[in-house]
Z-matrix of the N, CA and C atoms (Angstrom, degrees):
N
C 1 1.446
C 2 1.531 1 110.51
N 3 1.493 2 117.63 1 -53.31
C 4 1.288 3 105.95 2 -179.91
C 5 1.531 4 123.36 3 -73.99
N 6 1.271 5 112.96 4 -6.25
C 7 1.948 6 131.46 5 163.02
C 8 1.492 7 87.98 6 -49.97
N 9 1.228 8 111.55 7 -64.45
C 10 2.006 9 126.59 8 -140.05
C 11 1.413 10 89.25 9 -59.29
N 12 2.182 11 119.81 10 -53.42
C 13 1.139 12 116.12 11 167.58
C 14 1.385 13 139.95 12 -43.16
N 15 1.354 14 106.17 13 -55.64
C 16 1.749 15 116.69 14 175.82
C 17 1.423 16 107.01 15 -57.16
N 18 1.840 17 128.79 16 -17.68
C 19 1.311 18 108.91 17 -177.84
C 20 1.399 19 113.02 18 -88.63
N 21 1.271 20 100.52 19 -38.20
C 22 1.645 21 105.90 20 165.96
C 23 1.355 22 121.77 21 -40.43
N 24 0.775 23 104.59 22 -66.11
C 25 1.708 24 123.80 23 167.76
C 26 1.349 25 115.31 24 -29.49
N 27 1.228 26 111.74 25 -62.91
C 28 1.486 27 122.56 26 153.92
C 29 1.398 28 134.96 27 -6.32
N 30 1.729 29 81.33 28 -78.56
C 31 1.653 30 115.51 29 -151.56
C 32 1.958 31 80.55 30 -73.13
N 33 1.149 32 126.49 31 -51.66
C 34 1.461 33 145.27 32 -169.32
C 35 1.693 34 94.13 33 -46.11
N 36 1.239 35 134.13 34 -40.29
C 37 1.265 36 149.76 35 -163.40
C 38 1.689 37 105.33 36 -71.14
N 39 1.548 38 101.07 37 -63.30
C 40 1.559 39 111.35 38 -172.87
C 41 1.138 40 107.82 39 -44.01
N 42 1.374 41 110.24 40 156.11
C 43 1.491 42 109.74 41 157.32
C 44 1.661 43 116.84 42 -76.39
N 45 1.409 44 121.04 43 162.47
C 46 1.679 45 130.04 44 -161.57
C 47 1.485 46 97.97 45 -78.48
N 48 1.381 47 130.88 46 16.31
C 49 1.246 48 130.84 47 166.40
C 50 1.857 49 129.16 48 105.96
N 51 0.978 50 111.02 49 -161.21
C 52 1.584 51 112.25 50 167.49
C 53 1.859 52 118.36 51 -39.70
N 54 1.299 53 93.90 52 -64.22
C 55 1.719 54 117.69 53 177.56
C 56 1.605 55 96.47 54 -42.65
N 57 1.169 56 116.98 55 -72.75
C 58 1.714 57 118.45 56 -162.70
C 59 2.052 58 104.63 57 -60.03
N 60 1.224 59 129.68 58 -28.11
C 61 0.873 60 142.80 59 -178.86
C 62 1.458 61 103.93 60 -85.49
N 63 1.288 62 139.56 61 -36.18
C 64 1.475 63 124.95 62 157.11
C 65 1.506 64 118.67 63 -69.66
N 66 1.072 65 119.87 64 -21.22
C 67 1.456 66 135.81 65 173.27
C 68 1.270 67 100.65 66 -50.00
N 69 1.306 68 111.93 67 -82.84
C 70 1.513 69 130.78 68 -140.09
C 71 2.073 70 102.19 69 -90.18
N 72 1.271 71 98.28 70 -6.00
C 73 1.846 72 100.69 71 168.16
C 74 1.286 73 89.02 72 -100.60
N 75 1.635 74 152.11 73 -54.87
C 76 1.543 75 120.14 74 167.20
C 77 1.366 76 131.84 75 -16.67
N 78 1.090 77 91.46 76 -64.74
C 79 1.754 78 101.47 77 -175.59
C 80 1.533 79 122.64 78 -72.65
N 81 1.745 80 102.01 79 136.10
C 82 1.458 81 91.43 80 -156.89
C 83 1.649 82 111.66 81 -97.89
N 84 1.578 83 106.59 82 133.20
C 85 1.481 84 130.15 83 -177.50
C 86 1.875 85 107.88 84 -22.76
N 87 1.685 86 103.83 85 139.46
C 88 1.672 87 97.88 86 -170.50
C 89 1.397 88 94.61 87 -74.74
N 90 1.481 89 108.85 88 174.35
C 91 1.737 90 119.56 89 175.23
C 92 1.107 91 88.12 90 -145.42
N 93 1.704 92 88.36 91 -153.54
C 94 1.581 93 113.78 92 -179.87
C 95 1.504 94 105.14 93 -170.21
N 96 1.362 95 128.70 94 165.74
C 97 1.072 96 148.70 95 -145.38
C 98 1.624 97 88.48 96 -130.65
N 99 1.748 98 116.36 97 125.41
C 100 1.664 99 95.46 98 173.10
C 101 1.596 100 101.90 99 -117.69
N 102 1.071 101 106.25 100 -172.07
C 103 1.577 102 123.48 101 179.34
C 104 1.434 103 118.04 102 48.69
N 105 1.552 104 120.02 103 42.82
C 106 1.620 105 133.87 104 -163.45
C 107 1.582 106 90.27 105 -93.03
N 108 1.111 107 135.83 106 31.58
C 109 1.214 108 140.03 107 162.58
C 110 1.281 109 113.00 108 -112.44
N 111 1.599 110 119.02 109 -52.36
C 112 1.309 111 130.09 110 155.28
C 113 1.458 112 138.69 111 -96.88
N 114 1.825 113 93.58 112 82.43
C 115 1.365 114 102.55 113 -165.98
C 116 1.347 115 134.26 114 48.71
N 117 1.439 116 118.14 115 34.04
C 118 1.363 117 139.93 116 -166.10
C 119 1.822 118 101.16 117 -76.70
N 120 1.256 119 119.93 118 -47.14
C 121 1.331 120 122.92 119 171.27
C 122 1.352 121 143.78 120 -98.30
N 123 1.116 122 119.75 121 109.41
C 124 1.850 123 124.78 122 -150.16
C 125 1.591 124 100.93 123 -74.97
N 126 1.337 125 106.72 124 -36.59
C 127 1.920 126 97.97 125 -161.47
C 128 1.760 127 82.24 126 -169.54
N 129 1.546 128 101.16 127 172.39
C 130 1.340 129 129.33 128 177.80
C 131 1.395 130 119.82 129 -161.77
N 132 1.083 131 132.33 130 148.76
C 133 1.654 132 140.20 131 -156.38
C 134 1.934 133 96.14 132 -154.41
N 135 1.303 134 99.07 133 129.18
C 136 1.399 135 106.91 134 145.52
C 137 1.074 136 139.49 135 -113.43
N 138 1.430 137 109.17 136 154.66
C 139 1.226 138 128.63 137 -158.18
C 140 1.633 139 95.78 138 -101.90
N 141 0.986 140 107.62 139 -83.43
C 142 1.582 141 106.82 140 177.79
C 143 1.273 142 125.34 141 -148.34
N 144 0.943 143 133.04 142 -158.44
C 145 1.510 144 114.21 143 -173.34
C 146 1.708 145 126.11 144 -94.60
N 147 1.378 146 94.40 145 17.87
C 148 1.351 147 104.52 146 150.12
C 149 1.355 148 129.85 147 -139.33
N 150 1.423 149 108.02 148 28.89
C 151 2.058 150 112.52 149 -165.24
C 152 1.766 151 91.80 150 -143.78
N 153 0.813 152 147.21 151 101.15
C 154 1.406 153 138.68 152 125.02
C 155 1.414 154 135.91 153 -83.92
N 156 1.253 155 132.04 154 134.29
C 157 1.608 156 167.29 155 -140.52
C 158 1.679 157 100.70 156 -111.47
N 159 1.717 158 109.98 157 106.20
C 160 0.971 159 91.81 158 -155.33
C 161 2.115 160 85.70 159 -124.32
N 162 0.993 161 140.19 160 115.30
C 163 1.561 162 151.14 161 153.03
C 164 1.455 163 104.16 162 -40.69
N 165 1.289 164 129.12 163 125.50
C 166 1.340 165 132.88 164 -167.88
C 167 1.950 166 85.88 165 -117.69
N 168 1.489 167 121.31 166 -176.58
C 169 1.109 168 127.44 167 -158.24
C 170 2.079 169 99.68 168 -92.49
N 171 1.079 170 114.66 169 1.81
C 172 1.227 171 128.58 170 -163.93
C 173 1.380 172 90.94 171 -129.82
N 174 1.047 173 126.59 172 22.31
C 175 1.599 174 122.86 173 144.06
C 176 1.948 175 101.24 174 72.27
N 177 1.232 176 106.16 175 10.56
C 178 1.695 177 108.25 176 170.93
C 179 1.415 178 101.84 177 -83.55
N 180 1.542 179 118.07 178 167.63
C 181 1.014 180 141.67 179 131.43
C 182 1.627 181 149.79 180 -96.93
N 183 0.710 182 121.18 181 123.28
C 184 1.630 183 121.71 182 165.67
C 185 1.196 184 116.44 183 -123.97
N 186 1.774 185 97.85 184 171.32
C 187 1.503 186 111.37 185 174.65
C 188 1.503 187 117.48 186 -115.47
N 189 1.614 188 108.83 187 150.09
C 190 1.524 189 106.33 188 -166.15
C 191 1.610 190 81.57 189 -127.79
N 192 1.570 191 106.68 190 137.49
C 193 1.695 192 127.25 191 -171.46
C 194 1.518 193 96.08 192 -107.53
N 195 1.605 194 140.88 193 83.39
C 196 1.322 195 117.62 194 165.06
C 197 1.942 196 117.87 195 -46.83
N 198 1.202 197 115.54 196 -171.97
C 199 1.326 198 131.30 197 -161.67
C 200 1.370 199 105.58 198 -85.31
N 201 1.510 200 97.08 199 -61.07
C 202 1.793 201 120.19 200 -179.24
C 203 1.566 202 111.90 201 -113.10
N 204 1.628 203 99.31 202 -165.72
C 205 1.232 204 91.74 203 -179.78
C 206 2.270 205 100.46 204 -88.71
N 207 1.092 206 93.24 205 154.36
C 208 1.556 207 101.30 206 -163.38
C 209 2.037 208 104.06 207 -113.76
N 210 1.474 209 108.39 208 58.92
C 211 1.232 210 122.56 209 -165.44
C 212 1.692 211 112.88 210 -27.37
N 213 1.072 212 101.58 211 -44.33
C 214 1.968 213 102.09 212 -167.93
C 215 1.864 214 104.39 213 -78.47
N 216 1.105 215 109.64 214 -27.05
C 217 1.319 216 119.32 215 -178.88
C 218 1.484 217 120.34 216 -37.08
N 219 1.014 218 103.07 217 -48.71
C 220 1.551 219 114.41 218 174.55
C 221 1.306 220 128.04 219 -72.13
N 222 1.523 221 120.74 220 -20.96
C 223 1.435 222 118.36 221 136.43
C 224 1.285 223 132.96 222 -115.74
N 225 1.261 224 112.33 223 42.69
C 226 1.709 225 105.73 224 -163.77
C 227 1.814 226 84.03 225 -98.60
N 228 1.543 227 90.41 226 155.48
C 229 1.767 228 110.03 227 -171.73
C 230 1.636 229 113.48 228 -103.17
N 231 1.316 230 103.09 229 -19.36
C 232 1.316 231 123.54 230 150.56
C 233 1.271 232 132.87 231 -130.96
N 234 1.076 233 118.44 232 142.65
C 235 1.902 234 131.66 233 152.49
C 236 1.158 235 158.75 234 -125.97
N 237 1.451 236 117.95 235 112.14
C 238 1.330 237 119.70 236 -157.54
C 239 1.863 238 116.67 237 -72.34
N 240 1.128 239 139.48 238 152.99
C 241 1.578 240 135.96 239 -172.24
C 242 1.627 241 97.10 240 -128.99
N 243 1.018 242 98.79 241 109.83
C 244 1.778 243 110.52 242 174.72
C 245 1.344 244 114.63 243 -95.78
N 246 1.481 245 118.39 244 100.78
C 247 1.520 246 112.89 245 -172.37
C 248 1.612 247 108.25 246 -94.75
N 249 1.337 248 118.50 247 12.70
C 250 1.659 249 104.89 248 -171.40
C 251 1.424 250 116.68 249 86.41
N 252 1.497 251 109.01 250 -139.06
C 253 1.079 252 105.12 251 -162.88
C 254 1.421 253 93.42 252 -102.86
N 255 1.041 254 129.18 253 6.45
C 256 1.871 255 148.43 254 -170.05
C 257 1.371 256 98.97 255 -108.08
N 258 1.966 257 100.91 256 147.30
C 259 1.444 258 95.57 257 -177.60
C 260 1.469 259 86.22 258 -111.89
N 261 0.747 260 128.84 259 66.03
C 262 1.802 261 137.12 260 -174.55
C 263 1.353 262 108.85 261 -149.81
N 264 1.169 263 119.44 262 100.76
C 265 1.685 264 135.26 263 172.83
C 266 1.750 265 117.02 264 -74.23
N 267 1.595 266 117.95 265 93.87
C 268 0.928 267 148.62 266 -146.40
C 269 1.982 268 100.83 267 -141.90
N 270 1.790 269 85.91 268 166.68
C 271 1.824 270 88.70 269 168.59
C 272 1.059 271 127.40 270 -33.21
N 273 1.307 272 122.69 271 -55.01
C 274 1.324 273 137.43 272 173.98
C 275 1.489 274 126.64 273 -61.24
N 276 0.921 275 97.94 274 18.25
C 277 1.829 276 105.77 275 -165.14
C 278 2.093 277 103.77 276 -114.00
N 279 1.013 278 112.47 277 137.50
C 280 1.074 279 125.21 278 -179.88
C 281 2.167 280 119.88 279 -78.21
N 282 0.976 281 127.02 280 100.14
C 283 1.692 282 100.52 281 177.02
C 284 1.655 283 97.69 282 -98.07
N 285 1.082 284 105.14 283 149.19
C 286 1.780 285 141.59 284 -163.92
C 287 1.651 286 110.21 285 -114.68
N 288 1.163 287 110.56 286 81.26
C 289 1.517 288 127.01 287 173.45
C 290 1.367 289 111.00 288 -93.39
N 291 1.465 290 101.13 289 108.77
C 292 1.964 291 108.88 290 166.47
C 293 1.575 292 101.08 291 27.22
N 294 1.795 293 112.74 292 57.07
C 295 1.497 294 114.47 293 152.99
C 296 1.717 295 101.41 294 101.17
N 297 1.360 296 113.32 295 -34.66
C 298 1.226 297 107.22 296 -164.09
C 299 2.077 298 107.90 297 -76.93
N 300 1.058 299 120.70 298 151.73
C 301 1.443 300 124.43 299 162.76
C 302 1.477 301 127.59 300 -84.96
N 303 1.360 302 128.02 301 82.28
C 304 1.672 303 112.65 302 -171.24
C 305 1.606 304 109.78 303 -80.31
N 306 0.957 305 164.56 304 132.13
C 307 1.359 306 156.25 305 149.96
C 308 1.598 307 92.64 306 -58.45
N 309 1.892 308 118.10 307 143.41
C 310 1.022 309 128.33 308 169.98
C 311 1.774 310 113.33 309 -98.87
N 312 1.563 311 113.87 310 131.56
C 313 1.073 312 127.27 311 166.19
C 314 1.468 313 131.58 312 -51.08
N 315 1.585 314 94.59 313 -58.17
C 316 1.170 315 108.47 314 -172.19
C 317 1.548 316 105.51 315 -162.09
N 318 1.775 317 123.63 316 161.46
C 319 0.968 318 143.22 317 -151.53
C 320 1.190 319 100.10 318 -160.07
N 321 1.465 320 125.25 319 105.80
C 322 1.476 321 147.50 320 -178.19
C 323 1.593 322 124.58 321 -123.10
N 324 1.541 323 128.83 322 138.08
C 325 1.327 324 111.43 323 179.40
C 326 1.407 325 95.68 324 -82.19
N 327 1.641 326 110.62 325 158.92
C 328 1.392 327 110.91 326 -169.74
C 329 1.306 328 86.04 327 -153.76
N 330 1.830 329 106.50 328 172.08
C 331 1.727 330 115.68 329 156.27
C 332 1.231 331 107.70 330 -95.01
N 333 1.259 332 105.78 331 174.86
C 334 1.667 333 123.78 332 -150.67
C 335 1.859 334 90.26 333 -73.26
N 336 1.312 335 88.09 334 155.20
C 337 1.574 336 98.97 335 -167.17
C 338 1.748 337 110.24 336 -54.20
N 339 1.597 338 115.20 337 163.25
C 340 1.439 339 102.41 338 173.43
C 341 1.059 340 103.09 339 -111.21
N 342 2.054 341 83.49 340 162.18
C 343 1.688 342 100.22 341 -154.36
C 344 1.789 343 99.64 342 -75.74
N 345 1.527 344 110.04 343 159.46
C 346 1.319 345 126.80 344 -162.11
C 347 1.385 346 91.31 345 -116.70
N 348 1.201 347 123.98 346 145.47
C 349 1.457 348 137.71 347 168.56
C 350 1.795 349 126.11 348 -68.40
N 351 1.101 350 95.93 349 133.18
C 352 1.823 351 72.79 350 -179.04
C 353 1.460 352 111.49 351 -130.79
């Protein structure tokens, strides 16, 4: 019985194989954006109401994944980035659309947002 346990235990440990390991090297490693207190962020673009495109002061880009859908986001004319007690805009960091609070998902380096049709 305690064999049957320790294998479980085990098997529970591994990773889910080949598949989960092509997965998770796709996807690109979290970051963060620093000095968003001191002029740390050049510009921002949305994507939709859950992806905004954010220009860091070094002329990069990334992408920030809110949680939910983040209703004002999509037209707000400004936005505030609440990093805590950190001046580094990361997962943990809040963006502030015309009043609303989004909690951020995720924080990825990315290329500059794509162009939208008009």
């Amino acid at each position: 019985m305690r064999r049957a346990f320790a294998l479980m235990l085990l098997a529970a440990a591994l990773p889910a194989g080949p598949l989960a390991a092509k997965q998770a090297a796709s996807e690109p490693p979290e970051t963060s954006i620093p000095f968003v207190a001191h002029h740390g962020i050049l510009d921002w673009k949305v994507a939709d109401r859950t992806t905004l495109y954010i220009q860091s002061r070094d002329h990069k880009w990334y992408r920030a994944t809110v949680f939910s859908d983040c209703r004002n986001l999509s037209f707000a004319t400004k936005i505030g980035f609440d990093t805590g007690a950190y001046d580094a805009f990361d997962r943990t960091s809040t963006i502030i659309a015309e009043g609303q609070r989004c909690p951020v998902e995720s924080v990825v380096a990315s290329g500059p947002p794509p162009k939208t049709a008009k």
